[in-house]
C-alpha positions as CSV (number, residue, x, y, z in Angstrom):
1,X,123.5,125.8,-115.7
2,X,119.8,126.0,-115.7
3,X,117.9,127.5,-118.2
4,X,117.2,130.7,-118.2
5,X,113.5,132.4,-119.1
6,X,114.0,135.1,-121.5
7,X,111.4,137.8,-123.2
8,X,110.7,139.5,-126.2
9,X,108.1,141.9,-127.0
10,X,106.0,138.9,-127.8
11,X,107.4,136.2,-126.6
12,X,108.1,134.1,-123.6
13,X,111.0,131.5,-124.4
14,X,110.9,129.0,-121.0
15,X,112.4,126.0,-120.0
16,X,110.7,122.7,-121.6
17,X,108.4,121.0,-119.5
18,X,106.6,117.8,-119.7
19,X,103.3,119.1,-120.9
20,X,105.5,120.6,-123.8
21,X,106.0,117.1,-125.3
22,X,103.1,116.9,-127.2
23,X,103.3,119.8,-129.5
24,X,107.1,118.5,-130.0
25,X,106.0,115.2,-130.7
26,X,103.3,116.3,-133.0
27,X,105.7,118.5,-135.0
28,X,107.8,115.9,-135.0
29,X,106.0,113.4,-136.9
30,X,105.0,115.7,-139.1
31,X,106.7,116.3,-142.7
32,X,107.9,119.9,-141.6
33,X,110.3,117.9,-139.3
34,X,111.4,116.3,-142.7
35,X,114.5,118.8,-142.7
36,X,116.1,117.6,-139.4
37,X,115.7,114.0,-140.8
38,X,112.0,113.6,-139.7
39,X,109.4,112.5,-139.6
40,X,110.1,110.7,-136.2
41,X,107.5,108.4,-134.0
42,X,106.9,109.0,-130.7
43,X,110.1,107.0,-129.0
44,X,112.5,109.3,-131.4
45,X,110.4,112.4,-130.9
46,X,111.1,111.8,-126.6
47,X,114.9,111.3,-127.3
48,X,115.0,114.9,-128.8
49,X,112.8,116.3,-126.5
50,X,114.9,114.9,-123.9
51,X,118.0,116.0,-125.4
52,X,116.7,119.6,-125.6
53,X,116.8,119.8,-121.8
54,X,119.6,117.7,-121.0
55,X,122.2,120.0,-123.0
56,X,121.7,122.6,-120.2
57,X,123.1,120.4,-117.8
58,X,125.5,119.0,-120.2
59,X,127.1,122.5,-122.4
60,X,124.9,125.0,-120.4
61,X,122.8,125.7,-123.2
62,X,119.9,124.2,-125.1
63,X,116.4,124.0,-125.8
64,X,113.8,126.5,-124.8
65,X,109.5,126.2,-125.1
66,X,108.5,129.6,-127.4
67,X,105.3,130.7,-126.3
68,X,103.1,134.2,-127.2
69,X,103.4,136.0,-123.8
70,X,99.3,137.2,-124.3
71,X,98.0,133.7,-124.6
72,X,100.9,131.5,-123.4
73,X,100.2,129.2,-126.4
74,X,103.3,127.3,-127.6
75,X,104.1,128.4,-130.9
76,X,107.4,126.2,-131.1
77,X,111.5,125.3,-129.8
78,X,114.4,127.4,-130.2
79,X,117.2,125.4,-128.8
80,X,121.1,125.6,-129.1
81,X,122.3,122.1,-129.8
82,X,125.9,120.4,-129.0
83,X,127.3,117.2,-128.4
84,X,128.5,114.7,-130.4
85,X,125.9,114.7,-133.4
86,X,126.6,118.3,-134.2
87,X,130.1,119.7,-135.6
88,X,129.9,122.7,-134.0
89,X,127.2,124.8,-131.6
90,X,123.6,125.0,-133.6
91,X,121.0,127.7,-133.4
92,X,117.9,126.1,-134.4
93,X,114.5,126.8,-134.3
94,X,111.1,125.2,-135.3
95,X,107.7,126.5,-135.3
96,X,104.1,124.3,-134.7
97,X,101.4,124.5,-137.5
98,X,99.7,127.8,-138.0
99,X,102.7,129.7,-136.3
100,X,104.8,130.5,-139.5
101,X,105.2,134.1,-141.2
102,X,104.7,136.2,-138.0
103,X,108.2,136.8,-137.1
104,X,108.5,134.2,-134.2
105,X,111.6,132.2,-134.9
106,X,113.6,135.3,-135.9
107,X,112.6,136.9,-132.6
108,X,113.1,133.9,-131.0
109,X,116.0,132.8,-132.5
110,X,117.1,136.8,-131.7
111,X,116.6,136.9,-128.2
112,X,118.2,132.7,-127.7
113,X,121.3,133.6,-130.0
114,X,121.7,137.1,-127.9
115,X,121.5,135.3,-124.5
116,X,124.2,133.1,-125.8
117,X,126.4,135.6,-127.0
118,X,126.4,137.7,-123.6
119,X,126.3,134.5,-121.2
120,X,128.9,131.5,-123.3
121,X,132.1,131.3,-124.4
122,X,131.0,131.3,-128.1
123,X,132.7,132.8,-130.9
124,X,130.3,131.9,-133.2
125,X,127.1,129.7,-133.7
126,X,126.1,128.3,-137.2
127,X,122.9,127.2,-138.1
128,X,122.2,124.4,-140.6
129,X,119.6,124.7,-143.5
130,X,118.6,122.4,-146.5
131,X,118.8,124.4,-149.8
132,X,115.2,123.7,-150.0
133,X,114.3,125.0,-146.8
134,X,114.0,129.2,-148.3
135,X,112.0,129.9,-145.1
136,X,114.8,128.6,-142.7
137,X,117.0,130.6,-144.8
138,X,115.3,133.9,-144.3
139,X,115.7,134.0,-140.6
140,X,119.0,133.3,-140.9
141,X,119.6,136.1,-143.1
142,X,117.5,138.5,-140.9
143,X,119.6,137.2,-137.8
144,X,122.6,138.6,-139.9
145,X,124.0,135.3,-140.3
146,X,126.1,134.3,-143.5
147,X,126.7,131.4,-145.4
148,X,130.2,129.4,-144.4
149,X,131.0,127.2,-147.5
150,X,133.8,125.9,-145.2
151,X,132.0,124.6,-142.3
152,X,131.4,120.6,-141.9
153,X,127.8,120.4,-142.3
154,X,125.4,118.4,-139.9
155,X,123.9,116.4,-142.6
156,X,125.0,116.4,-146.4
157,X,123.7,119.1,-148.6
158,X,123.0,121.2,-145.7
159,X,123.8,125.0,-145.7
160,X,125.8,126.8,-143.0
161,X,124.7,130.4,-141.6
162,X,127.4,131.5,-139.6
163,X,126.1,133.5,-136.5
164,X,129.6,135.4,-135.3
165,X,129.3,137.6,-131.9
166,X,128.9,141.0,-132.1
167,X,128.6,141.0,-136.1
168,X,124.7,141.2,-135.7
């Protein structure tokens, strides 16, 4: 499947393309990648990056570039994630520097987890937080998600949001 472009009323979310890498990489090594394991160097940073698009050959899903729609700047990823490093479909989003508190990642996250829903064969998505990570929690609680005490987690301590269709 080949990923879609989708739109918001702010929004563009659109396939990743190699001029994306650097604002993924640069997030990346930063310490707000520190709760997806990061910070990462450059060679770990491409494997993601790279992983991001392959999934949509792979599950027919994954990673999309979120950029305003009035300036085309990137403002960050919103990606569902599979394969063999996640215990079940992730929603998962992540915003560059100077992006957070204006609503992006939930409308992002929105408009990805909607797409899904209406286009896959998914019951239900989950998205993984670290109890420290309040601001991660808040969009999942916007999204509707709740927590699922009995879903493996991705990494220990993490917190599962359950995303379930139609229960939005």
């Amino acid at each position: 499947m080949h990923s879609p472009t989708l739109h918001t009323p702010r929004l563009t979310l659109r396939p990743m393309i190699a001029a994306d890498f650097p604002a993924y990489a640069a997030f990346m090594a930063s310490t707000r990648s520190q709760g997806m394991g990061g910070p990462f160097d450059e060679r770990a940073a491409w494997g993601m990056f790279c992983h991001e698009i392959a999934c949509w050959s792979l599950f027919g899903h994954g990673g999309l570039t979120v950029t305003r729609t009035d300036t085309d700047e990137a403002v960050g990823v919103v990606e569902i994630n599979a394969g063999p490093l996640f215990p079940e479909s992730e929603l998962g989003w992540q915003l560059y520097e100077g992006h957070e508190g204006q609503g992006f990642a939930t409308e992002a996250a929105r408009a990805l987890r909607d797409w899904a829903f209406a286009n896959l064969p998914l019951p239900s998505l989950v998205s993984y937080a670290g109890p420290e990570n309040l601001a991660s929690q808040a969009v999942a609680r916007r999204l509707g998600a709740v927590l699922d005490p009995n879903a493996p987690v991705q990494d220990a301590g993490d917190l599962v949001w359950r995303h379930r269709k139609g229960a939005a």
